[in-house]
PDB file of N, CA, C, O and CB in Angstrom:
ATOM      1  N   UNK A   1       0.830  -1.192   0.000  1.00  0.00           N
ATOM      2  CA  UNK A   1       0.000   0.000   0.000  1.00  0.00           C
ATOM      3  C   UNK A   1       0.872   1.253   0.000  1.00  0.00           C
ATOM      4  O   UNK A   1       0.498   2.404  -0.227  1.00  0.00           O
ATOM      5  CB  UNK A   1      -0.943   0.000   1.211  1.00  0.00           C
ATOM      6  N   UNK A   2       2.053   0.841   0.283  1.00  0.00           N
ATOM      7  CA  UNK A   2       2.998   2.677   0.802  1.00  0.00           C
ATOM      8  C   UNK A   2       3.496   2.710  -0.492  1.00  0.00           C
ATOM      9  O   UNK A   2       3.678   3.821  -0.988  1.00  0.00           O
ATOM     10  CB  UNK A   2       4.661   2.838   2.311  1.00  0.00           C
ATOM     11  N   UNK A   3       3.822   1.452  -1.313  1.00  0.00           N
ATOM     12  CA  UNK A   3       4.321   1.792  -2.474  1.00  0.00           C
ATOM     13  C   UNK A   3       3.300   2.485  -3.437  1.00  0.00           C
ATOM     14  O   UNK A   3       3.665   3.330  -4.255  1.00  0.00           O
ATOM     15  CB  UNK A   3       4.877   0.639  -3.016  1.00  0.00           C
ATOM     16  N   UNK A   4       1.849   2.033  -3.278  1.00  0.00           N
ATOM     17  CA  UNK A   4       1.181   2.542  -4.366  1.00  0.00           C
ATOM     18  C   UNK A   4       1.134   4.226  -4.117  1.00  0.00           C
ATOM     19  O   UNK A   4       1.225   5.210  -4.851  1.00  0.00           O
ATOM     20  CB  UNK A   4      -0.315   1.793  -4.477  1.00  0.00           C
ATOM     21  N   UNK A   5       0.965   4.025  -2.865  1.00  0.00           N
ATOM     22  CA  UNK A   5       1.156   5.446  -2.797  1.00  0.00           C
ATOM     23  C   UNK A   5       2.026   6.847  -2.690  1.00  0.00           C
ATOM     24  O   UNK A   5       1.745   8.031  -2.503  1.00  0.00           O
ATOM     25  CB  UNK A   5       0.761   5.472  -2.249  1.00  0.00           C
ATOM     26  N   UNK A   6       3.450   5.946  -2.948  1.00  0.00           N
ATOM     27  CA  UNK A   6       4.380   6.431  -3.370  1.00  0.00           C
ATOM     28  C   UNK A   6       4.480   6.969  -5.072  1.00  0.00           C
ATOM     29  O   UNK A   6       4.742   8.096  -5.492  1.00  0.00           O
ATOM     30  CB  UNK A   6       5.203   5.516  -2.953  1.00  0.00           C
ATOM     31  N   UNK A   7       4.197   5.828  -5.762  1.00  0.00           N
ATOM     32  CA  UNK A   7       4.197   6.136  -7.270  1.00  0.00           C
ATOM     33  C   UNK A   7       4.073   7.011  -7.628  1.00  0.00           C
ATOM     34  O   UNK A   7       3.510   7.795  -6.864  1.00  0.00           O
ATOM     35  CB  UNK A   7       3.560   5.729  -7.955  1.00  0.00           C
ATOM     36  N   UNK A   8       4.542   7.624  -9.210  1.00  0.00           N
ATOM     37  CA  UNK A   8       4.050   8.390  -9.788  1.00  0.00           C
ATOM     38  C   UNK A   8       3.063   8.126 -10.331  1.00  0.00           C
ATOM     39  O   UNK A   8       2.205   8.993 -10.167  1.00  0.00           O
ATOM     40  CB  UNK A   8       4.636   8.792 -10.338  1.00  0.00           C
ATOM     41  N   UNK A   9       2.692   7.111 -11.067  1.00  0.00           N
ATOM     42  CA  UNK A   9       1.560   6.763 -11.659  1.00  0.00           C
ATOM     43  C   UNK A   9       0.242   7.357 -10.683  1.00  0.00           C
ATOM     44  O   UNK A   9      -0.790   7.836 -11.152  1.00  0.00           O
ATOM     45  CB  UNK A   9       1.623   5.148 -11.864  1.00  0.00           C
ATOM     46  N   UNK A  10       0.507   7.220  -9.430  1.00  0.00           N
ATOM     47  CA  UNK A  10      -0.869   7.234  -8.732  1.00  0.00           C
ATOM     48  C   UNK A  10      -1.468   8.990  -8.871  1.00  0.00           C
ATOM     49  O   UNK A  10      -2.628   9.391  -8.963  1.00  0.00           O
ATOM     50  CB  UNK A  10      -0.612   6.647  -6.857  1.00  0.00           C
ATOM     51  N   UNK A  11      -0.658   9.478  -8.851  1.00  0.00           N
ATOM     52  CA  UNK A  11      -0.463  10.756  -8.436  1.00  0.00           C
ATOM     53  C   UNK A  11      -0.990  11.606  -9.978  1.00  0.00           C
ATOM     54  O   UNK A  11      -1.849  12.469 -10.158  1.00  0.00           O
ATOM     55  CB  UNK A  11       1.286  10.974  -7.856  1.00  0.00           C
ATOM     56  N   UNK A  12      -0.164  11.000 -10.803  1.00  0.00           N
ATOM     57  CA  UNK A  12      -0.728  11.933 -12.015  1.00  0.00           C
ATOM     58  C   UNK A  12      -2.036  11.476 -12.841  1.00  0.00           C
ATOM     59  O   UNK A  12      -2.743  12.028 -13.685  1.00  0.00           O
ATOM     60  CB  UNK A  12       0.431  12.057 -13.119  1.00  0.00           C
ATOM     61  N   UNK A  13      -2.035  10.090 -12.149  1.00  0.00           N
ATOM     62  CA  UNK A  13      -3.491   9.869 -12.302  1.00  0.00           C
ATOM     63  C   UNK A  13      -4.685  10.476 -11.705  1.00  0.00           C
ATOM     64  O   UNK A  13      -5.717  10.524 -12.374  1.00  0.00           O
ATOM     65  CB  UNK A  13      -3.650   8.802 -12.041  1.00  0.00           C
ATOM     66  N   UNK A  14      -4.636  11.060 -10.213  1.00  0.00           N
ATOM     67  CA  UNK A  14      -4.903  12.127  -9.555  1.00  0.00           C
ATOM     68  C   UNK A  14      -4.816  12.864  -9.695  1.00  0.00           C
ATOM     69  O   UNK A  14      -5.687  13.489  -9.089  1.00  0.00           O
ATOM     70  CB  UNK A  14      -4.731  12.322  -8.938  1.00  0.00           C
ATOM     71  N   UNK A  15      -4.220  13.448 -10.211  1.00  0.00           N
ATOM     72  CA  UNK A  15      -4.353  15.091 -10.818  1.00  0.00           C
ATOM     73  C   UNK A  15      -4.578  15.371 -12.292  1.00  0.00           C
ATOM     74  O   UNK A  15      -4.861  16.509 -12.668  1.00  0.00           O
ATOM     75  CB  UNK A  15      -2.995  15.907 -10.561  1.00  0.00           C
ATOM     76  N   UNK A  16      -4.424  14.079 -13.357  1.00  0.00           N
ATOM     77  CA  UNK A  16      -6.026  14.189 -14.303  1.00  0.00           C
ATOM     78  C   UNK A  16      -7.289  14.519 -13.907  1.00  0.00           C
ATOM     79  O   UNK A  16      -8.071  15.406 -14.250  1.00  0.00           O
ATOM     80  CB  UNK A  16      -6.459  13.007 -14.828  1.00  0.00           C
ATOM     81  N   UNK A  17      -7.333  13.603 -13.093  1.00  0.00           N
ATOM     82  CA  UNK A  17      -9.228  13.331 -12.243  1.00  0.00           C
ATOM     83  C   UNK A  17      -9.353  14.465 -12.142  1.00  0.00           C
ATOM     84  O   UNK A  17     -10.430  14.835 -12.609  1.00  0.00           O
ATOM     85  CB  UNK A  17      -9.660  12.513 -10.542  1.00  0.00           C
ATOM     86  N   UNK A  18      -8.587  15.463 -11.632  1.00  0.00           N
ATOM     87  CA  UNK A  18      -8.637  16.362 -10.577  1.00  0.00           C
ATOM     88  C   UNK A  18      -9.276  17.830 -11.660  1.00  0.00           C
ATOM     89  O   UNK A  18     -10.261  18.567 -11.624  1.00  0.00           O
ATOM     90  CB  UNK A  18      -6.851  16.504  -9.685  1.00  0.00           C
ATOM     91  N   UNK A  19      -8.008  17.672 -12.585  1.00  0.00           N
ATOM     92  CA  UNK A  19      -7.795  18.844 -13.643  1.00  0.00           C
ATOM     93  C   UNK A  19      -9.070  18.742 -14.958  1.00  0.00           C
ATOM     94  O   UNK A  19      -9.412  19.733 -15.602  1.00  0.00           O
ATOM     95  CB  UNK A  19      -6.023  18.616 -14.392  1.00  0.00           C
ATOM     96  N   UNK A  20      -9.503  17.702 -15.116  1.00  0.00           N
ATOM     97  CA  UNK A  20     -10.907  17.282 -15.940  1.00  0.00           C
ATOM     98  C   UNK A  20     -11.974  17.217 -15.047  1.00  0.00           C
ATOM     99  O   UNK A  20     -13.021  17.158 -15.692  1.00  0.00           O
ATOM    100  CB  UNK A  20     -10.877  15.835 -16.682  1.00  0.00           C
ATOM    101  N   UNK A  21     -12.210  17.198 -13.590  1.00  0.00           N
ATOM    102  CA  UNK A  21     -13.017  17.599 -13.137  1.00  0.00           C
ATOM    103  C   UNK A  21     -13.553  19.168 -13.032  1.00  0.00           C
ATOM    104  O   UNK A  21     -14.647  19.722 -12.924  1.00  0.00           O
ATOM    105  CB  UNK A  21     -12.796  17.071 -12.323  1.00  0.00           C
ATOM    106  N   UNK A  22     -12.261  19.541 -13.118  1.00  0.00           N
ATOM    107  CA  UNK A  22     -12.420  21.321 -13.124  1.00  0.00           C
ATOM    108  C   UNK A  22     -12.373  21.853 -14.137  1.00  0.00           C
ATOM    109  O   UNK A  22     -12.554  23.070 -14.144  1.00  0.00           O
ATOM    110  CB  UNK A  22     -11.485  22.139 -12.481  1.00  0.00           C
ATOM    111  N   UNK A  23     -12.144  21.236 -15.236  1.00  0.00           N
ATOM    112  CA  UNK A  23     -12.410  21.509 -16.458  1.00  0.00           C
ATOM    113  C   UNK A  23     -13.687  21.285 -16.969  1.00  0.00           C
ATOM    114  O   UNK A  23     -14.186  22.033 -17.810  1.00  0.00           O
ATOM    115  CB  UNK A  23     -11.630  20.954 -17.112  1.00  0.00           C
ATOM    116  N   UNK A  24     -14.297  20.213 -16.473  1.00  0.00           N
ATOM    117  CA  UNK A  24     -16.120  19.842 -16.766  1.00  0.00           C
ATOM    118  C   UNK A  24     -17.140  20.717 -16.487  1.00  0.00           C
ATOM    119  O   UNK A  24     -18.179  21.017 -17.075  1.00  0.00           O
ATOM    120  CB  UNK A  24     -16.694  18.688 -15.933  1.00  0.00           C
ATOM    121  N   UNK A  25     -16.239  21.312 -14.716  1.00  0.00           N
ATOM    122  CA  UNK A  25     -17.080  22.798 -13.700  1.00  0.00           C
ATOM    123  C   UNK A  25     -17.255  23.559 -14.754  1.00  0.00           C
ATOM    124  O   UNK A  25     -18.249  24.094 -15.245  1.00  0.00           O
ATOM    125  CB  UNK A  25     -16.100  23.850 -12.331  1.00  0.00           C
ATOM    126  N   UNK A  26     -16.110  23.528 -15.036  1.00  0.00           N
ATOM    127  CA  UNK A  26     -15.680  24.779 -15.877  1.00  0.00           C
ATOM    128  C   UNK A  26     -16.840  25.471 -16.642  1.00  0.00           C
ATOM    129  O   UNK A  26     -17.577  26.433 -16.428  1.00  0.00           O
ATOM    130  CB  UNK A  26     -14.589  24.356 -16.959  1.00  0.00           C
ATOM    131  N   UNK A  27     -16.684  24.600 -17.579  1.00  0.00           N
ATOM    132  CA  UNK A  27     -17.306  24.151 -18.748  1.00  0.00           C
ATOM    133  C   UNK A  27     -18.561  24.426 -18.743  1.00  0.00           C
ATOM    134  O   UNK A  27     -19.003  25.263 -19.530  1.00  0.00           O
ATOM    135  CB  UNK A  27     -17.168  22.891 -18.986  1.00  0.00           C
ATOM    136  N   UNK A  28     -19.716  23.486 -17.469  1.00  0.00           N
ATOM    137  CA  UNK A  28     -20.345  23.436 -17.462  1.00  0.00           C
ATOM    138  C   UNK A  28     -21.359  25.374 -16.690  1.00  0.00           C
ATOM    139  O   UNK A  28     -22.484  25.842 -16.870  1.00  0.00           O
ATOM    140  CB  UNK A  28     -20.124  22.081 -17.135  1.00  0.00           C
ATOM    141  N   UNK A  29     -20.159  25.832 -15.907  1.00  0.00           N
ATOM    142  CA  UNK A  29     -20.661  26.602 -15.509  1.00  0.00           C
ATOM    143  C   UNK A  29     -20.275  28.085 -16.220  1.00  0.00           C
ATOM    144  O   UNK A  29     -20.135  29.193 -15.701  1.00  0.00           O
ATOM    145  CB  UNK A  29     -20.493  26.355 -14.292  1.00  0.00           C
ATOM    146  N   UNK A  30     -20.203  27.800 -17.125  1.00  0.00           N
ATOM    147  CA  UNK A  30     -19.955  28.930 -18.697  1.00  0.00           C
ATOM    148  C   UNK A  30     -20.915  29.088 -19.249  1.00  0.00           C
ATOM    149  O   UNK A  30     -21.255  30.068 -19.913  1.00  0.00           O
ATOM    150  CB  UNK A  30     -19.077  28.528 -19.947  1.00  0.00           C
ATOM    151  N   UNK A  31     -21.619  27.880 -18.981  1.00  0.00           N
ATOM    152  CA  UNK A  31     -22.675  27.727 -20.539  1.00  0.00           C
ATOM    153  C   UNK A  31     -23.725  26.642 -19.792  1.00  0.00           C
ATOM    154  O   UNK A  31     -23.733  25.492 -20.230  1.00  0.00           O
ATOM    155  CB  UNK A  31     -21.657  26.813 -22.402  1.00  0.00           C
ATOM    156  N   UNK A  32     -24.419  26.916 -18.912  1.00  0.00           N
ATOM    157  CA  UNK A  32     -25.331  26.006 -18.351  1.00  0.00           C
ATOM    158  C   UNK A  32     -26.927  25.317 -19.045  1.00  0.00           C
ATOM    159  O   UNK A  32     -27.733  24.394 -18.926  1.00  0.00           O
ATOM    160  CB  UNK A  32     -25.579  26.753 -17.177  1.00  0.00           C
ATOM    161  N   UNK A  33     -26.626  26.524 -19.792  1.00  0.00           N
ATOM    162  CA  UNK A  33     -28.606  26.913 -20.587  1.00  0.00           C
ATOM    163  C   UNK A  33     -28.112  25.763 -21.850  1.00  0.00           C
ATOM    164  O   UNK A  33     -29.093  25.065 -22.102  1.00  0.00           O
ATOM    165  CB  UNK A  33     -29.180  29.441 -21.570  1.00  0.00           C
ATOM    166  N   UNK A  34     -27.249  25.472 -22.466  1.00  0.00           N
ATOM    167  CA  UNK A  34     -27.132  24.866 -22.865  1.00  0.00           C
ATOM    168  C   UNK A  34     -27.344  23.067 -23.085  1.00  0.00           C
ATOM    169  O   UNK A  34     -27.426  22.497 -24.173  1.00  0.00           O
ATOM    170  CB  UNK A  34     -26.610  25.430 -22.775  1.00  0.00           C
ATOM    171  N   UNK A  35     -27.392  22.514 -21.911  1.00  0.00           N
ATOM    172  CA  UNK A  35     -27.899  21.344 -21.038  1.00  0.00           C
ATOM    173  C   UNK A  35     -29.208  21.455 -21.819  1.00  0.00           C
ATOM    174  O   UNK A  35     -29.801  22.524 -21.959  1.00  0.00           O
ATOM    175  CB  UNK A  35     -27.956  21.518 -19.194  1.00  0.00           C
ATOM    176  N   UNK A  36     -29.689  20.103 -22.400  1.00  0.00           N
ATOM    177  CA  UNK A  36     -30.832  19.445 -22.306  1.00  0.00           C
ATOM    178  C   UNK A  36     -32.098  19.276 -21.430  1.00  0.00           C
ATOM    179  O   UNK A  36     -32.186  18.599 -20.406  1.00  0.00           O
ATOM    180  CB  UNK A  36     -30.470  18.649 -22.353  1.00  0.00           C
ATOM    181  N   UNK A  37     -32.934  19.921 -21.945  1.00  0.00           N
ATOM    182  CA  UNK A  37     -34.069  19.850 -21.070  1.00  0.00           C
ATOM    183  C   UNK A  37     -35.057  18.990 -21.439  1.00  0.00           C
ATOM    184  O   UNK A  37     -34.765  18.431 -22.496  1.00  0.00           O
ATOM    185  CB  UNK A  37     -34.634  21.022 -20.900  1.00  0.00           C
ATOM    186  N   UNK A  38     -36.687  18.478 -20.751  1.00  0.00           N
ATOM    187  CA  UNK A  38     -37.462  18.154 -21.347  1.00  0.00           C
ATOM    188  C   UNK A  38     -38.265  18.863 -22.374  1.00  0.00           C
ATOM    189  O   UNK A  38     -38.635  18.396 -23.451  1.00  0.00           O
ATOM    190  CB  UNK A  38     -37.909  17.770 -20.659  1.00  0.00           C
ATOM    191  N   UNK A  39     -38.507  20.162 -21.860  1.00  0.00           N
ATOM    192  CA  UNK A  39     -39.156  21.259 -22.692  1.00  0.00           C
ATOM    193  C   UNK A  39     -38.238  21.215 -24.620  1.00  0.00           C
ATOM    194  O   UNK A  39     -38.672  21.280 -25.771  1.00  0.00           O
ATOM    195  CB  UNK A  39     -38.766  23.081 -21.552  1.00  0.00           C
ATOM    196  N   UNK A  40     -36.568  21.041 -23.860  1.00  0.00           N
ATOM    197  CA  UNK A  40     -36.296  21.050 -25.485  1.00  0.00           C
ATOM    198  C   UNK A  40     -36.116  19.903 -26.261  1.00  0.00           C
ATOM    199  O   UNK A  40     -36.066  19.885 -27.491  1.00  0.00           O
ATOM    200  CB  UNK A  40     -35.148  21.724 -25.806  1.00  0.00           C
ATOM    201  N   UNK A  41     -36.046  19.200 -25.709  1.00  0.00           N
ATOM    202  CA  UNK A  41     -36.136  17.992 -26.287  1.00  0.00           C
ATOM    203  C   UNK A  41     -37.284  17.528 -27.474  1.00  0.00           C
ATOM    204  O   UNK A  41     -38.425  17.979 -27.377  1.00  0.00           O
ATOM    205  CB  UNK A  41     -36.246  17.231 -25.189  1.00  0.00           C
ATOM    206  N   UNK A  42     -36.991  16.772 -28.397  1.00  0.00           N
ATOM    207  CA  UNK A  42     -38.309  16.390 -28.857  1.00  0.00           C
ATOM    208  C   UNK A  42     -39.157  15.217 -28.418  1.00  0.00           C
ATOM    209  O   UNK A  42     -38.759  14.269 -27.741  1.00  0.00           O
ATOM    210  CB  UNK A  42     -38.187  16.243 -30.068  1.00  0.00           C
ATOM    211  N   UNK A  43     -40.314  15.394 -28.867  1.00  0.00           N
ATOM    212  CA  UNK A  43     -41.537  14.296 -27.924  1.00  0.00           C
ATOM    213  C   UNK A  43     -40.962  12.766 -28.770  1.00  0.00           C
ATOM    214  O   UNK A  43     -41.151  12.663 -29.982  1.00  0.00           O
ATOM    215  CB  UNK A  43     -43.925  14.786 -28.390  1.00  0.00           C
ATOM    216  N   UNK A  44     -40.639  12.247 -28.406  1.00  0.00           N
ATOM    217  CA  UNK A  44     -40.778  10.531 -28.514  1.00  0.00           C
ATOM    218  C   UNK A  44     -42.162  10.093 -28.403  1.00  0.00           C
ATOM    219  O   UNK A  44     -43.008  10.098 -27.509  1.00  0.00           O
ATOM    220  CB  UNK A  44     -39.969   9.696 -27.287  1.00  0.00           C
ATOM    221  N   UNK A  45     -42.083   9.580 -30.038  1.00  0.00           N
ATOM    222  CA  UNK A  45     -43.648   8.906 -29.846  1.00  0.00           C
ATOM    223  C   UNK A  45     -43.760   7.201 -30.229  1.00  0.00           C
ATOM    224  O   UNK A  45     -44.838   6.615 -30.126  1.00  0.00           O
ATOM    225  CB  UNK A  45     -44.819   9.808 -31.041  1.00  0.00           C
TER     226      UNK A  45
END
């Protein structure tokens, strides 16, 4: 366990997660109206 958490691997795998999570915020909180609604959607029949 001390080794995994020694690695580099672990770490920059963690701070992808990290940096595409805040990039999604990001993203998402730029341009929210954009998101799919039911209203816009079309009716499935």
């Amino acid at each position: 366990m001390r080794t995994i958490l020694k690695s580099g691997f672990l770490w920059q795998f963690l701070g992808g997660f990290a940096l595409g999570a805040v990039g999604l915020a990001g993203l998402h909180l730029a341009n929210p109206a954009s998101a799919p609604t039911e209203a816009a959607a079309p009716a499935a029949r």
